[in-house]
C-alpha positions in Angstrom: 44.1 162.0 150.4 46.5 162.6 153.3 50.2 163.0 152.8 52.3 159.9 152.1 54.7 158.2 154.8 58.0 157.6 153.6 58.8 154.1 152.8 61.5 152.2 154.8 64.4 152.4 153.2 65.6 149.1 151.5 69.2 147.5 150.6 70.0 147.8 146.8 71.0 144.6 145.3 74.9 145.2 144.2 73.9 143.9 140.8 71.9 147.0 140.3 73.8 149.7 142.0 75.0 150.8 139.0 71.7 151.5 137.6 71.1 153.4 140.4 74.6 155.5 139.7 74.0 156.2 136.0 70.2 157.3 137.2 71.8 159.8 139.8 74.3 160.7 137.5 71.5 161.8 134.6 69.5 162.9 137.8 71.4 165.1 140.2 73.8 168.1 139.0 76.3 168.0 141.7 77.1 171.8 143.2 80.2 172.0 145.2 80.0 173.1 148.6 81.6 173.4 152.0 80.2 170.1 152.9 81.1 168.5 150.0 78.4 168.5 147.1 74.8 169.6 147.1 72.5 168.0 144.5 70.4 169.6 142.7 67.8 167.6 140.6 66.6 168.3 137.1 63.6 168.2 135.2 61.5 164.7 134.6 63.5 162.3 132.9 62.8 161.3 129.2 63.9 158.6 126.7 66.1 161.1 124.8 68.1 162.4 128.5 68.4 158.1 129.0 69.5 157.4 125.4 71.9 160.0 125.1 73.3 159.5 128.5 73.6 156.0 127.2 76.0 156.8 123.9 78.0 159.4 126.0 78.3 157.3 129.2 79.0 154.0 126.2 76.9 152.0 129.1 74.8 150.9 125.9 71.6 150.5 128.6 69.0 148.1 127.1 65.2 149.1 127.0 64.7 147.6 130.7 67.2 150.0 132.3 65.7 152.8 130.6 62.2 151.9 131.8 63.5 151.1 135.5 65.1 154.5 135.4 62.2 156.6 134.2 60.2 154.4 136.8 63.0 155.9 139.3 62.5 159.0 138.4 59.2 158.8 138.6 58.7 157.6 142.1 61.4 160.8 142.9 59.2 163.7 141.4 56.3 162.1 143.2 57.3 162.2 146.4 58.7 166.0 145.8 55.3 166.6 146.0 
């Protein structure tokens, strides 16, 4: 199997930007830099990180969020190689 080409990138729907956010938000610890912030990303994503970050965050994310963000996640750590 030959290395992946990247995908085109698409438009998010505005409805779901904010899944988006709360994923980058778990996601990405932001490091302050000269050029503003570098991201650095953690480990794989569980259901505890999601349902705590729900309580804290009080976005009360239902069981499809959760699975759409570990889906996310999931598509990120694969194409880290």
């Amino acid at each position: 199997m030959g290395a992946m080409k990247a995908p085109e990138p698409i438009e998010l729907p505005p409805e779901l930007s904010y899944l988006y956010e709360a994923y980058r938000q778990v996601k990405f610890s932001k490091i302050p830099n000269e050029e503003g912030f570098l991201l650095i990303p953690r480990s794989l994503l569980n259901y505890v990180d999601l349902e705590a970050y729900s309580r804290v965050s009080e976005l009360n994310l239902e069981h499809w969020e959760i699975e759409t963000m570990i889906c996310i996640d999931s598509i990120f750590e694969r194409s880290r190689g």
